[in-house]
N, C-alpha and C positions, 0 to 999 in steps of 0.2 A: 229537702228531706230533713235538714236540722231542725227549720221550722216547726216541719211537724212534731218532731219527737218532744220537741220541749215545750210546744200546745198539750201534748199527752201529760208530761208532767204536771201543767200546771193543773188538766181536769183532777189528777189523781191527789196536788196538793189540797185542791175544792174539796174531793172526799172527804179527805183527811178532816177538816178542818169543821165538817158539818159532824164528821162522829164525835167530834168534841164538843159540838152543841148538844148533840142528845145525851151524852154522859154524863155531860158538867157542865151546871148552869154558870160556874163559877168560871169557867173560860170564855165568856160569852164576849168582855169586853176584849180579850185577846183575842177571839177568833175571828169578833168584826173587824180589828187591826189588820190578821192573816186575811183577811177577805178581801178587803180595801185592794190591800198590795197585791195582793192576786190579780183583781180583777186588772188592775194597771197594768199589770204584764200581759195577763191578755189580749187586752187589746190592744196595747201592743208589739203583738206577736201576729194578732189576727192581720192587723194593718201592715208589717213586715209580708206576709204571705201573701196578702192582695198585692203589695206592691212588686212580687217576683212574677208572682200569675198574669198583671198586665205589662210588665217588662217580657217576660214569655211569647204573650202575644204578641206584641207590636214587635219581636225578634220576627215572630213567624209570618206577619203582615209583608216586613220587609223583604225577607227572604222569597215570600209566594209572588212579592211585586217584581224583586228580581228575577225571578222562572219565568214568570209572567211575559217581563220585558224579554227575554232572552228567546222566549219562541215566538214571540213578535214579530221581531227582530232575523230569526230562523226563517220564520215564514214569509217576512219581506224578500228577503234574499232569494228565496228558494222561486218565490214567484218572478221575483227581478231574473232569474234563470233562466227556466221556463220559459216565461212572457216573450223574451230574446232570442229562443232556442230555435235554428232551424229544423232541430228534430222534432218529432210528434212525440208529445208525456200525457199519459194519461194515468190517474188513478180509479180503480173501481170496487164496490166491495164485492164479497165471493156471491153476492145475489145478482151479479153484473148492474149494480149500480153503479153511475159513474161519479164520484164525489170531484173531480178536478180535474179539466180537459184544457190543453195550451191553446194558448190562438194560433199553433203554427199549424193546426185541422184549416183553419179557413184558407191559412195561404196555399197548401200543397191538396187539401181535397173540397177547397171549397165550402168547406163545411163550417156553420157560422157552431160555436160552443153548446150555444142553447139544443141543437140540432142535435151533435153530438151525447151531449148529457141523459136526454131520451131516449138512446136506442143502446140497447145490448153490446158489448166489447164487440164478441166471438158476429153479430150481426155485420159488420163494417168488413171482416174477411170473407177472401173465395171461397167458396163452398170446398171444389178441391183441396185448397192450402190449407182451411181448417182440419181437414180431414190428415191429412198430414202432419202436421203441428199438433192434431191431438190434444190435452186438455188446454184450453184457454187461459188459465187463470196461471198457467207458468211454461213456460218453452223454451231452450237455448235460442241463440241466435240463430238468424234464420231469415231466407226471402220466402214472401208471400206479397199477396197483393189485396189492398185495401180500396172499399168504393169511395168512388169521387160523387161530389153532387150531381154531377151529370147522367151519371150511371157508368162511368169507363170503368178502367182499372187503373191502381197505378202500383208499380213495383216498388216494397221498400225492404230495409233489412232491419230487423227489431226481434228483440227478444222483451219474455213478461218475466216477473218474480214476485212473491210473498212477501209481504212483511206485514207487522202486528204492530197496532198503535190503539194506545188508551183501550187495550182490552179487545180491541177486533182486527180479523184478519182482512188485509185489501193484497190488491190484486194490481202493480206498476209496470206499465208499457212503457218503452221508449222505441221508436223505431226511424229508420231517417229515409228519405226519397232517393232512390238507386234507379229509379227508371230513366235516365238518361244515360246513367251509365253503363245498364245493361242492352240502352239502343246501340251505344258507341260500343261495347263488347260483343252485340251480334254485329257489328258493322264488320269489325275487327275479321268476324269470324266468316263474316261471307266473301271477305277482302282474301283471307287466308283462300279459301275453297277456290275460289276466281284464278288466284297464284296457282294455286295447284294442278290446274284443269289446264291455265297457260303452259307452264312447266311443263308440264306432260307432253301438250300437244306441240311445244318447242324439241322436246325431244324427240317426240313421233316422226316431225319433222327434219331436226339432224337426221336419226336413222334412215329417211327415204333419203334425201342427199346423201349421202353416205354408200347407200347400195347402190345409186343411180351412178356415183361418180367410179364406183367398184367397178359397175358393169363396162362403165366405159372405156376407164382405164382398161382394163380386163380386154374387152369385145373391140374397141375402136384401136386404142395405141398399141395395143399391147399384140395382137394380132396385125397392126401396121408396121413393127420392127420385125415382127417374126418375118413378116414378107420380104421386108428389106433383107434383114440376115440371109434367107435363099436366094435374092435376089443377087445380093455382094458373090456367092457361092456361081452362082449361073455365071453370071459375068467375068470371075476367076477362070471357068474352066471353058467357056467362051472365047476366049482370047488367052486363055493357056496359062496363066498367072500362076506362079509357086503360091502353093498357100501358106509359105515358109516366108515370105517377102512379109519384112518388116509394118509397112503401111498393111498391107491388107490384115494380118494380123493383128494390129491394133485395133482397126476398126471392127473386126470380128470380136475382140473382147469388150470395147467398146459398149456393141450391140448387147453382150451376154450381159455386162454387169444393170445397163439401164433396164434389160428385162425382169433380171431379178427384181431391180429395184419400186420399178412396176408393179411384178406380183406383188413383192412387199406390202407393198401401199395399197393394195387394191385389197389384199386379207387385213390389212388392219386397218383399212374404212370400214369395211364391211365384207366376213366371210363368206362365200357360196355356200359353204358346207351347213352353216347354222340354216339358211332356207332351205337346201335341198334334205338334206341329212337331220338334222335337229342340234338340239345345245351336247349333247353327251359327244357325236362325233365331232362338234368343232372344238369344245376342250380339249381330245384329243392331238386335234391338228394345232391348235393351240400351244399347246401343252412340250410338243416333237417339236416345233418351231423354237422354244423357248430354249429347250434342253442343248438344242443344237447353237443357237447364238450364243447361250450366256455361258454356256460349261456348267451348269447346275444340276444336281441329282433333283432329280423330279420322278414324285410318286403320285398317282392317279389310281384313287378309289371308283369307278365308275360301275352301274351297273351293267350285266351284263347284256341285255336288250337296251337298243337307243329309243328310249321313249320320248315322244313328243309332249310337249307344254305351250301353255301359251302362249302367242309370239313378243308380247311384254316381258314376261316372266323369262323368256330364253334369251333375247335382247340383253335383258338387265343383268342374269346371272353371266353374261359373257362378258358384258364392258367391267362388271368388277372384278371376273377374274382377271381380265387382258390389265386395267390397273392395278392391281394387287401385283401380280408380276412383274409389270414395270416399275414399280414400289420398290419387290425386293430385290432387284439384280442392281438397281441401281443405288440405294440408299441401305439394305441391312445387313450388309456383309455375309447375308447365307451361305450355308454350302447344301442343302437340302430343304426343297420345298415338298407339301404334303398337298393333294388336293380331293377331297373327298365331296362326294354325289350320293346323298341320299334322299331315299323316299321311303315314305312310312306314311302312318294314317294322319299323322299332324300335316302331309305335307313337304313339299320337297325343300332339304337342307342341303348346304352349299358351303363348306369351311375349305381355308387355306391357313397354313401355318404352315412356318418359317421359323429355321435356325438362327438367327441373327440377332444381332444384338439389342433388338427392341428400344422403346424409348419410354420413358416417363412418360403417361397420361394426361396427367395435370399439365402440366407444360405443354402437351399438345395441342389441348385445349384452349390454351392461352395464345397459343400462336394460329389457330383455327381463327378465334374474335380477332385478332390484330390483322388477321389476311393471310395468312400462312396456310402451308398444309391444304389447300384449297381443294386437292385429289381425294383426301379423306374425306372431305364436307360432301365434295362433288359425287361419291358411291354414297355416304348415308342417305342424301337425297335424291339418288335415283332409286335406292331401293324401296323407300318411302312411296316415292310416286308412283311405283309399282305397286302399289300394297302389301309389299313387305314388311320386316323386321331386320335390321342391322345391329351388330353388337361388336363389337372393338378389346380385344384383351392383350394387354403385352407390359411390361417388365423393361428395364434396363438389363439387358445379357441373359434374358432370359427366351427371345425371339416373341412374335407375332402372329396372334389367331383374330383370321376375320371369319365369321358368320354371319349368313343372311339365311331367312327363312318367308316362304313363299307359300298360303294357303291353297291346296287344292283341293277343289269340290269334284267329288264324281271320279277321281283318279281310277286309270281301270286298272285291276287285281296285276296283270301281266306286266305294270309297270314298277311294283312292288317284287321288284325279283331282288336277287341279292348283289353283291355289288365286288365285281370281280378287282386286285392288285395289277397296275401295271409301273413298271420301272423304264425310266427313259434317263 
């Protein structure tokens, strides 16, 4: 800029110096002198100016060869990436042309670049997944599936995005090959169902054993001391025996206690009353059993008609109540258990809650992974394999609510009655 200003001067000393020519002949030889020295500055000044104007340029030569080198350099890189990448990268402009396709198309669909480069982005996805994914040219992460040379499919997860370069907008894929791993995630998940259907039909299983060893206990032994007990009686009075005599009295208690303990075992293999009666009378009997061993106030919500359900769903609601019980008499120091039976249009609901001192959850949990607690795990998945709902809620001193819920289709109006208070 200084340059120029004092080029401006010297045109303006030039002026000068020519109005002295036309005014006065008698300056002439001084004006040739002021000319001379003019012109010297001039040029140079002019050759000062050329020499910042080609310092200028060869600044900006330098500079354009360092951009130059630097996206190069970028673009080595970016392609050393790429080139390596087991993902699929692709760029394309918003006309779906493809400006740069990786070579990992050939390894994972087969597809040699050239191949690629001519055919449409959104052309390579399912018809479905497109339709899902919605516009092509950008989409969150995401599975869909891409054609193979062959014609298969293959599953990947990729997402597209925008970006603007030298003035236009393109359109960058990346996406990675997941079909192996959603084969070993349906494996997973047909291995899951397999478990389930086993599971079930292990328990379908206990429960026939269970009533069978009931019935026997029950029909075979238990009917086989009763004989004997009249038997010992006949025989007493047979040969005239006091029934005040030491021996036969023992043997006669003997007799009572191994019968109870028969019944015992034969209601908590498996109750009569849940097949004969349904789930609402053997809670009951359940329920009088409990009150009567443990000393426990025990309330029962039940409705007033003993509705039947299905014989999984009756099963399941009674192994969790008979363990919930054995939970709190023995571990939560209650002194009042709650036990409520409803039905509604969601469904029949089934909660128990306890006074007792409750425990940490977290911790339960913790000791649930490590092998502990194993009766808690043991109802959440039976309820599961019933097709229910389990849920768990308790406190340190605050006691213990379990609910499970059980969907029922077609429930009849009459089993929706209300649901009468019983104290035992």
């Amino acid at each position: 800029m200084l340059a120029y200003l004092l080029l401006g001067l010297v045109w303006m000393l030039l002026a000068g110096v020519v109005v002295h020519i036309v005014y006065g002949i008698r300056l002439f030889e001084a004006g040739m002198v002021s000319f001379a020295t003019l012109m010297v500055i001039f040029i140079g000044l002019s050759a000062l100016i050329i020499a910042q104007q080609e310092a200028r340029f060869q600044r900006d030569l330098i500079r354009r060869e360092r951009i130059r080198r630097i996206q190069q350099e970028q673009s080595l890189k970016f392609r050393l990436m790429t080139e390596h990448s087991v993902d699929l990268v692709s760029m394309a402009s918003i006309e779906g042309l493809h400006e740069y396709v990786s070579p990992s198309h050939k390894v994972i669909l087969g597809l040699e670049a050239e191949a690629v480069m001519n055919q449409h982005p959104a052309s390579l996805i399912h018809p479905s997944d497109l339709d899902r994914l919605g516009d092509w040219h950008s989409y969150p992460l995401s599975e869909f599936r891409l054609r193979t040379a062959s014609g298969d499919w293959k599953w990947v997860q990729g997402y597209r995005y925008l970006i603007r370069w030298e003035g236009h907008d393109y359109s960058v894929g990346i996406a990675r090959d997941v079909t192996a791993l959603r084969s070993m995630q349906q494996t997973v998940v047909e291995y899951a169902e397999r478990l389930k259907i086993l599971s079930r039909k292990l328990l379908e299983t206990q429960e026939n054993e269970r009533r069978h060893l009931a019935r026997e206990l029950h029909d075979e032994v238990g009917q086989t001391l009763t004989a004997a007990k009249l038997g010992l009686h006949a025989m007493a009075d047979l040969f005239q025996l006091s029934r005040r005599e030491k021996l036969y009295s023992e043997l006669v208690a003997s007799l009572d206690r191994v019968l109870t303990q028969i019944r015992t075992l034969s209601l908590n293999l498996h109750p009569s009353l849940l097949d004969d009666l349904g789930l609402v009378a053997a809670i009951r009997g359940l329920g009088t059993r409990m009150a009567t061993l443990s000393g426990l106030k025990l309330s029962l919500n039940l409705p007033e008609s003993d509705p039947r359900f299905p014989p999984l769903v009756e099963i399941t609601g009674y192994r969790v109540i008979q363990e919930a019980l054995n939970n709190i008499a023995r571990h939560a120091g209650a002194l009042r258990i709650e036990i409520t039976l409803a039905i509604d249009s969601d469904g029949l609901k089934i909660r128990i809650q306890d006074d007792g001192r409750g425990f940490d959850l977290d911790a339960m949990r913790r000791r649930v992974q490590a092998g502990s607690n194993l009766g808690l795990l043991g109802m959440e998945e039976r309820v599961q394999l019933a097709g229910g709902q389990f849920s768990l809620q308790s406190e340190p001193g605050k006691g213990t609510t379990i609910e499970i819920q059980f969907a029922l289709k077609g429930a009849p109006a009459s089993s929706r009655a209300p649901t009468a208070a019983e104290e035992m």
